[in-house]
BABA-964889 format. One record per residue: residue number from 1; y, z, x of N, C-alpha, C in turn. Coordinates in pm, whole numbers. Each point is the difference from the previous one (the first is absolute). Layout:
<recs>
k: NUM	ny: Y	nz: Z	nx: X	cay: Y	caz: Z	cax: X	cy: Y	cz: Z	cx: X
...
</recs>
This chain:
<recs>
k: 1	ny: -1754	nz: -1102	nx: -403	cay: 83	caz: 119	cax: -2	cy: -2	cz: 58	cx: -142
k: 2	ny: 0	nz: 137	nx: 7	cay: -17	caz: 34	cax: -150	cy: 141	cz: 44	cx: -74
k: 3	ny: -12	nz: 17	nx: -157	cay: 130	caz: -15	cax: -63	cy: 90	cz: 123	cx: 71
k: 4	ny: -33	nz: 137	nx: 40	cay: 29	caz: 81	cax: 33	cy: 171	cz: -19	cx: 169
k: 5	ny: -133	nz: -70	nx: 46	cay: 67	caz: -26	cax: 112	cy: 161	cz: -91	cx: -28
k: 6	ny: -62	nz: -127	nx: -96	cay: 136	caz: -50	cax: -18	cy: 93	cz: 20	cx: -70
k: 7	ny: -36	nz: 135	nx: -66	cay: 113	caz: 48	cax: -75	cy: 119	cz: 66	cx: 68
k: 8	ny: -81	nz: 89	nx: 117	cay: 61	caz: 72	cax: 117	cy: 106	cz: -89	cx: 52
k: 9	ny: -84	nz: -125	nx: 66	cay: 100	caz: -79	cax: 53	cy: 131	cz: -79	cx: -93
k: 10	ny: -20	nz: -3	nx: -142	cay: 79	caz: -37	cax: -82	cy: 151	cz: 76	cx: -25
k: 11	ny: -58	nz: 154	nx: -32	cay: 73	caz: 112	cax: 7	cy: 101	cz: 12	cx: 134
k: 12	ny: -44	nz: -20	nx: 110	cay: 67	caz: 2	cax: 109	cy: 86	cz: -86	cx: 13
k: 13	ny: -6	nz: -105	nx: -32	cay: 57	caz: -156	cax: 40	cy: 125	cz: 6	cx: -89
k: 14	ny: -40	nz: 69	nx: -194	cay: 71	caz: 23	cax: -77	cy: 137	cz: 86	cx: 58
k: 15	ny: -80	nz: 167	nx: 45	cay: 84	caz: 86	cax: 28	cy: 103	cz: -54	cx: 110
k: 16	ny: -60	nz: -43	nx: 159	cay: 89	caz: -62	cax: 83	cy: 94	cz: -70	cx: -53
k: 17	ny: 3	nz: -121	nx: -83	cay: 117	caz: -82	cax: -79	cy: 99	cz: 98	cx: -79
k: 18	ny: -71	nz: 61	nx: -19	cay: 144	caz: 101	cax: -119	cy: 79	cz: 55	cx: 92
k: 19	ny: -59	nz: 54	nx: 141	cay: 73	caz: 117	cax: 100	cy: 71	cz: -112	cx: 96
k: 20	ny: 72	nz: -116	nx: 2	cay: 37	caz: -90	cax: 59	cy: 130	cz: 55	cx: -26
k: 21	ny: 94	nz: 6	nx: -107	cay: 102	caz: 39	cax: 8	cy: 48	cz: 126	cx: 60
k: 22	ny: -77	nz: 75	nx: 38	cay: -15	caz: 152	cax: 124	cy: 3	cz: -74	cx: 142
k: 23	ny: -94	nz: -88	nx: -15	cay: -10	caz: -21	cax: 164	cy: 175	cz: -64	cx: -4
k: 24	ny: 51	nz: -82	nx: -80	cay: 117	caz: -47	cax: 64	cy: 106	cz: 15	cx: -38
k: 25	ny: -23	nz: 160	nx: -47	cay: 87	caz: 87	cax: 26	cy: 0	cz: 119	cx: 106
k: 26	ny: -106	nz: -61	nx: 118	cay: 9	caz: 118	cax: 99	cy: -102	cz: 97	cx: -9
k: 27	ny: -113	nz: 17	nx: -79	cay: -47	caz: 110	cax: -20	cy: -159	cz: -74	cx: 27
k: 28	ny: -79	nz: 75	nx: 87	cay: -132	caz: -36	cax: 60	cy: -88	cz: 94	cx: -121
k: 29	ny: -138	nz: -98	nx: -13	cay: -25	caz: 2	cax: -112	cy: -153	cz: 81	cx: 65
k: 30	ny: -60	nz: 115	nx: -59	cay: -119	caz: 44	cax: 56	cy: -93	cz: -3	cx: -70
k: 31	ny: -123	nz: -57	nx: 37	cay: -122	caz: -12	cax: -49	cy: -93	cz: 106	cx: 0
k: 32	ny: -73	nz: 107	nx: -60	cay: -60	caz: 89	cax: 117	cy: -149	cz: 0	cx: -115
k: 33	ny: -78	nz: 38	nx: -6	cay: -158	caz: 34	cax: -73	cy: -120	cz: -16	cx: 131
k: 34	ny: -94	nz: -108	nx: -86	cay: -152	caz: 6	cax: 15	cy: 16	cz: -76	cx: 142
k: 35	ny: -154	nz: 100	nx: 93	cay: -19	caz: -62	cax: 98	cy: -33	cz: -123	cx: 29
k: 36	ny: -86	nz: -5	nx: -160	cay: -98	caz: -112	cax: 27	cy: 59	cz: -137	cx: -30
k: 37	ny: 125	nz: -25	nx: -61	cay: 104	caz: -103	cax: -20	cy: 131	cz: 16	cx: 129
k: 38	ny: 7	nz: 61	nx: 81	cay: 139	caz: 10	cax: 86	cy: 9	cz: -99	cx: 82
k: 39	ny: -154	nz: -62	nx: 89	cay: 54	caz: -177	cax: 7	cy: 37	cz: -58	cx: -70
k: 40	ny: -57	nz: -20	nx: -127	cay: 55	caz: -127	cax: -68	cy: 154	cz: -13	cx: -26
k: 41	ny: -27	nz: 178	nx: -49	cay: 194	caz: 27	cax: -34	cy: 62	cz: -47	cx: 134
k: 42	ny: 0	nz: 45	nx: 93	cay: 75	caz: -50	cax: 79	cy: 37	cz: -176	cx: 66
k: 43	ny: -141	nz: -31	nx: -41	cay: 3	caz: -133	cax: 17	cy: 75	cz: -125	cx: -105
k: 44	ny: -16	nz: 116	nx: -97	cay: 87	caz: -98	cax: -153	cy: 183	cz: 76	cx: 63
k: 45	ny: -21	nz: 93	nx: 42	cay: 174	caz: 30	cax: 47	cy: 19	cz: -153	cx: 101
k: 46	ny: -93	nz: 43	nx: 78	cay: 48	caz: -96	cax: 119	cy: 65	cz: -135	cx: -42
k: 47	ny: -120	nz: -83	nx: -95	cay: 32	caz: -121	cax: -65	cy: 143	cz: -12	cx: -129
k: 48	ny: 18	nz: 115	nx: -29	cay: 91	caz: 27	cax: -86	cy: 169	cz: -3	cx: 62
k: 49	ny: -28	nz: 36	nx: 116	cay: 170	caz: 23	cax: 92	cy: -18	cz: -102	cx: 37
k: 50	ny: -99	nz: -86	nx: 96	cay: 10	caz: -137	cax: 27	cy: 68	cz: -55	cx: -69
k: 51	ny: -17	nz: -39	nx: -121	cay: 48	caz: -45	cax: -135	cy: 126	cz: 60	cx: -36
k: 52	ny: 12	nz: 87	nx: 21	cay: 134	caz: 86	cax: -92	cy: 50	cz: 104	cx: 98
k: 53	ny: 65	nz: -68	nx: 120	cay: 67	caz: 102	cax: 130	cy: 74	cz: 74	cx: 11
k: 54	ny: 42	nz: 26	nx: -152	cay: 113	caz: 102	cax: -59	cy: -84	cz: 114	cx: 12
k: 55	ny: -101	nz: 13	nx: -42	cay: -144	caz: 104	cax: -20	cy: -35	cz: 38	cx: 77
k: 56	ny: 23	nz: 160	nx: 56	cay: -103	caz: 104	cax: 75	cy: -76	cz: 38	cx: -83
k: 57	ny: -125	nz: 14	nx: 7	cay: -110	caz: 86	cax: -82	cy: -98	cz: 55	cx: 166
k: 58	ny: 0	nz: 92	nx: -55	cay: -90	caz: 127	cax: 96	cy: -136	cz: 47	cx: -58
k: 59	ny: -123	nz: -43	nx: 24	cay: -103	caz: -22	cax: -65	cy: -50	cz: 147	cx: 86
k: 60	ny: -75	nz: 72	nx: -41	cay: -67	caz: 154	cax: 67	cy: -139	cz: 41	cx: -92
k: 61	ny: -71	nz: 63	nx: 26	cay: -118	caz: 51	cax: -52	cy: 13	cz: 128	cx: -2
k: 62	ny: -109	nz: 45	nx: -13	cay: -46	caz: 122	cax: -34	cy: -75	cz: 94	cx: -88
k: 63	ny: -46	nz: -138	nx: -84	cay: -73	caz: 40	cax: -122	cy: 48	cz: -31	cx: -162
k: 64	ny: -59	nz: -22	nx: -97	cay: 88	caz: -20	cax: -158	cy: 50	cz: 112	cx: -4
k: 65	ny: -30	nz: 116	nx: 5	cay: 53	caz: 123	cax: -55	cy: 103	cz: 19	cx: 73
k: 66	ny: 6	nz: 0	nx: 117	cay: 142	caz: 23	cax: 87	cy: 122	cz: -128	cx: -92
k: 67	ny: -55	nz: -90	nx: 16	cay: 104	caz: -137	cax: -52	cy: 37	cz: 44	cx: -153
k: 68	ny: -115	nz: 42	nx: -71	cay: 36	caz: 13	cax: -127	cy: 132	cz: 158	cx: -42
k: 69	ny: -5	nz: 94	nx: 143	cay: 53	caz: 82	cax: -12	cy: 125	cz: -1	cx: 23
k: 70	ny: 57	nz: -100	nx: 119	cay: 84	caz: -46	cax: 47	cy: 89	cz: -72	cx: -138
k: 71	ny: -89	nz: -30	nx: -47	cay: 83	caz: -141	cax: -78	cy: 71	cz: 115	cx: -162
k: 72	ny: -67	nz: 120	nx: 24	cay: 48	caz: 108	cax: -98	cy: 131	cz: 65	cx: 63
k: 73	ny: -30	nz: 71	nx: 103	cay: 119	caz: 51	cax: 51	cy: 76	cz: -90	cx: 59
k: 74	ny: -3	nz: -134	nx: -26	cay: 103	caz: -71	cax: 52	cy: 27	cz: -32	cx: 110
k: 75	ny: -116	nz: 27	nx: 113	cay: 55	caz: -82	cax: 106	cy: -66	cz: -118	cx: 73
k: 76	ny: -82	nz: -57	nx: -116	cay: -23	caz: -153	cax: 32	cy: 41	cz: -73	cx: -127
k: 77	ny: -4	nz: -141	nx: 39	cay: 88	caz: -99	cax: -139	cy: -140	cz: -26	cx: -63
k: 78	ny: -132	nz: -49	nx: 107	cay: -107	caz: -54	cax: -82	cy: -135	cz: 113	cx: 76
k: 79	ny: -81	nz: 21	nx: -78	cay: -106	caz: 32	cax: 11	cy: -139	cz: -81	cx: -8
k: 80	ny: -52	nz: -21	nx: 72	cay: -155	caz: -72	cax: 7	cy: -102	cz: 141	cx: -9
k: 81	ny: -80	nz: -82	nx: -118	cay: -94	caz: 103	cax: -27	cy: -158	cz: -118	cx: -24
k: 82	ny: -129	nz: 61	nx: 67	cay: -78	caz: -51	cax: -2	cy: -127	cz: 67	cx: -109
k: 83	ny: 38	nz: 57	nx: -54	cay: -46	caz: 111	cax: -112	cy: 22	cz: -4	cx: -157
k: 84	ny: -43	nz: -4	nx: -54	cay: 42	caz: 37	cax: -144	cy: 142	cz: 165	cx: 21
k: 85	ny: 120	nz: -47	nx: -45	cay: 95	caz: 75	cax: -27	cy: -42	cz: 123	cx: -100
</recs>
């Protein structure tokens, strides 16, 4: 796997842990970016609420630029981007 990839997954794993105190306070946490990562994202959600059942996270696609746009105007918590930003 190359360094790229596990940084992604690092970043994510990072970001999910910080947004824990949202999930249990009630507030569902949205994931939204790159197509080409929206399994995994969702699959690291999946394993993540297993683990931590306080946690909704809502994993969605649609592209980096949509996620990265979202995550400007504020209406996602994390953005997945498979692109240079």
């Amino acid at each position: 796997m190359n360094t790229s990839k596990w940084i992604v997954r690092i970043m994510l794993v990072a970001a999910l842990g910080m947004l824990v105190p949202l999930a249990i306070a009630g507030k569902n946490i949205t994931v939204k970016g790159s197509d080409t990562i929206v399994v995994m994202g969702q699959k690291w959600a999946e394993v993540y609420m297993q683990k931590h059942p306080e946690a909704a996270i809502q994993v969605t696609g649609g592209g980096s630029g949509v996620g990265i746009a979202a995550l400007i105007n504020g209406t996602t918590d994390i953005a997945n981007a498979s692109r240079k930003i």
